[in-house]
C-alpha positions in Angstrom: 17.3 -33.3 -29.2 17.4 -33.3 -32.8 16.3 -36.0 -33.5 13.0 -35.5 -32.1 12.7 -32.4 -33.4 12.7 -34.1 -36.9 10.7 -36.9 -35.4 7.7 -34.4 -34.7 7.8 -32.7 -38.4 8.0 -35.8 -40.2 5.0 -36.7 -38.0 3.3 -33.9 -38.5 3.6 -33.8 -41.8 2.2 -37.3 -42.5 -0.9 -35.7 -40.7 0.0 -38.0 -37.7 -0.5 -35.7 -35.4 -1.6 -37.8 -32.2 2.0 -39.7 -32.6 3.6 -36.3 -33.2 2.3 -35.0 -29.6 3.8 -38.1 -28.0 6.9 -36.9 -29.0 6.7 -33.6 -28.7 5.9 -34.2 -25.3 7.9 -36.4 -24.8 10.8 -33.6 -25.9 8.6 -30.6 -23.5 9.8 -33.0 -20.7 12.9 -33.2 -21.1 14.3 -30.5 -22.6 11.8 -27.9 -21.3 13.9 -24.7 -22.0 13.4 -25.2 -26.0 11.1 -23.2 -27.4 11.0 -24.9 -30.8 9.6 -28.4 -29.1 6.9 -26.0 -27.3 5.8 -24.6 -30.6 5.5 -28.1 -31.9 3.5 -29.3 -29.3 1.5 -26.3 -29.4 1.3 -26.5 -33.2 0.2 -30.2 -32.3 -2.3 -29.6 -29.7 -4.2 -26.8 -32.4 -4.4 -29.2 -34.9 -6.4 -31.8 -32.6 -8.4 -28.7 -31.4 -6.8 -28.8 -28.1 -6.9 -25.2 -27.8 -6.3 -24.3 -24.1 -3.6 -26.8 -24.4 -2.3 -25.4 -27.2 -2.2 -21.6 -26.1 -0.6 -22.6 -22.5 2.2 -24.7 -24.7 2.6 -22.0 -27.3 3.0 -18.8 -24.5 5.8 -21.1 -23.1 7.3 -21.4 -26.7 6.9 -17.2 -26.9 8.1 -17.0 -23.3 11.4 -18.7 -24.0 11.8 -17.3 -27.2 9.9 -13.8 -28.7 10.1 -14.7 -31.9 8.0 -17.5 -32.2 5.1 -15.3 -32.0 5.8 -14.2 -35.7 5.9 -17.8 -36.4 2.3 -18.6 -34.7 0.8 -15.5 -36.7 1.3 -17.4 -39.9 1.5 -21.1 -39.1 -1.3 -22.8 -40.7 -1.6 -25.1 -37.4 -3.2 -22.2 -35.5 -5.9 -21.0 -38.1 -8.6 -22.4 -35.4 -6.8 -19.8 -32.9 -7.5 -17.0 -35.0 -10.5 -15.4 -33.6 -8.9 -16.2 -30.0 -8.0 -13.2 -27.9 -5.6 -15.0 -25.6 -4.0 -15.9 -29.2 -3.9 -12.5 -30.6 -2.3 -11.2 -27.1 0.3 -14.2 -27.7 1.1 -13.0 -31.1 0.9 -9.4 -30.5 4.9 -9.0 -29.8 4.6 -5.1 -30.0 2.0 -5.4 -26.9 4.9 -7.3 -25.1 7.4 -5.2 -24.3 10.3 -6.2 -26.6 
Protein backbone atom coordinates (compact mmCIF):
# COMPACT_ATOMS: atom_id res chain seq x y z
CA UNK A 1 0.00 0.00 0.00
CA UNK A 2 2.85 2.16 0.38
CA UNK A 3 4.13 2.02 -2.34
CA UNK A 4 1.43 3.34 -4.32
CA UNK A 5 0.84 5.81 -2.10
CA UNK A 6 4.30 7.25 -3.10
CA UNK A 7 3.66 6.23 -6.56
CA UNK A 8 0.61 8.76 -6.75
CA UNK A 9 2.71 11.86 -5.20
CA UNK A 10 5.65 11.38 -7.21
CA UNK A 11 3.06 11.42 -10.05
CA UNK A 12 1.38 14.12 -9.04
CA UNK A 13 4.04 15.99 -8.50
CA UNK A 14 5.56 15.63 -11.94
CA UNK A 15 2.15 17.18 -13.07
CA UNK A 16 1.34 13.60 -14.38
CA UNK A 17 -1.82 13.54 -13.21
CA UNK A 18 -3.64 11.13 -15.73
CA UNK A 19 -0.89 8.30 -14.69
CA UNK A 20 -1.38 9.35 -11.06
CA UNK A 21 -5.39 8.47 -11.29
CA UNK A 22 -4.46 5.08 -12.66
CA UNK A 23 -2.92 4.40 -9.60
CA UNK A 24 -4.75 5.92 -7.32
CA UNK A 25 -7.45 3.99 -8.62
CA UNK A 26 -5.92 1.40 -8.95
CA UNK A 27 -5.18 1.65 -4.89
CA UNK A 28 -9.41 2.88 -4.27
CA UNK A 29 -9.88 -0.79 -5.51
CA UNK A 30 -8.08 -2.51 -3.51
CA UNK A 31 -7.66 -1.08 -0.47
CA UNK A 32 -10.98 0.86 -0.31
CA UNK A 33 -11.07 1.52 3.47
CA UNK A 34 -7.96 4.16 3.10
CA UNK A 35 -8.78 7.37 3.13
CA UNK A 36 -5.46 8.78 2.08
CA UNK A 37 -5.68 6.84 -1.53
CA UNK A 38 -9.41 8.50 -1.79
CA UNK A 39 -7.99 11.98 -1.19
CA UNK A 40 -5.46 11.32 -3.84
CA UNK A 41 -7.79 10.29 -6.30
CA UNK A 42 -9.99 13.00 -5.40
CA UNK A 43 -7.03 15.41 -5.39
CA UNK A 44 -6.43 13.80 -8.92
CA UNK A 45 -9.82 13.92 -10.33
CA UNK A 46 -9.86 18.08 -9.34
CA UNK A 47 -6.92 18.66 -11.05
CA UNK A 48 -8.27 17.14 -14.47
CA UNK A 49 -11.62 19.08 -13.62
CA UNK A 50 -13.36 16.02 -12.92
CA UNK A 51 -15.35 17.53 -10.36
CA UNK A 52 -18.33 15.31 -9.62
CA UNK A 53 -15.77 12.60 -9.58
CA UNK A 54 -13.79 14.31 -7.44
CA UNK A 55 -16.32 15.41 -4.64
CA UNK A 56 -17.89 11.63 -4.61
CA UNK A 57 -14.06 10.36 -4.12
CA UNK A 58 -13.17 12.98 -1.63
CA UNK A 59 -16.62 12.55 0.74
CA UNK A 60 -15.39 8.86 0.81
CA UNK A 61 -11.84 10.10 1.88
CA UNK A 62 -13.91 12.43 4.73
CA UNK A 63 -16.29 9.55 5.38
CA UNK A 64 -13.46 7.15 6.40
CA UNK A 65 -11.48 9.68 8.01
CA UNK A 66 -12.83 13.41 9.35
CA UNK A 67 -9.87 14.83 9.15
CA UNK A 68 -9.21 15.02 5.70
CA UNK A 69 -11.69 17.67 5.37
CA UNK A 70 -9.04 20.23 6.94
CA UNK A 71 -6.74 18.84 4.47
CA UNK A 72 -9.26 19.57 1.26
CA UNK A 73 -9.78 23.22 2.75
CA UNK A 74 -6.25 24.10 1.94
CA UNK A 75 -4.99 21.68 -0.79
CA UNK A 76 -4.20 23.59 -3.75
CA UNK A 77 -5.80 20.51 -5.97
CA UNK A 78 -9.27 21.70 -5.01
CA UNK A 79 -9.08 25.57 -5.71
CA UNK A 80 -11.58 24.75 -8.75
CA UNK A 81 -13.94 23.34 -5.87
CA UNK A 82 -14.00 26.41 -4.04
CA UNK A 83 -17.17 28.12 -5.01
CA UNK A 84 -18.84 24.44 -4.80
CA UNK A 85 -21.42 24.05 -2.24
CA UNK A 86 -21.30 20.20 -2.11
CA UNK A 87 -17.45 21.19 -1.37
CA UNK A 88 -17.95 23.61 1.22
CA UNK A 89 -20.54 21.01 3.06
CA UNK A 90 -17.55 18.42 2.60
CA UNK A 91 -15.16 20.68 4.36
CA UNK A 92 -17.43 22.08 6.75
CA UNK A 93 -16.42 19.46 9.65
CA UNK A 94 -18.28 21.58 12.37
CA UNK A 95 -21.62 21.03 10.14
CA UNK A 96 -20.88 17.22 10.54
CA UNK A 97 -21.35 16.26 13.76
CA UNK A 98 -17.85 15.49 15.10
Amino acid sequence: MASLHACVLYLLSRHRQQEALIYAQLGTDKYPQDPHLWFYKASTLAVLNQFEEALSALAMAVELEPAMASRARSNPCFAGLRKSEQFMDLITVSGRGW
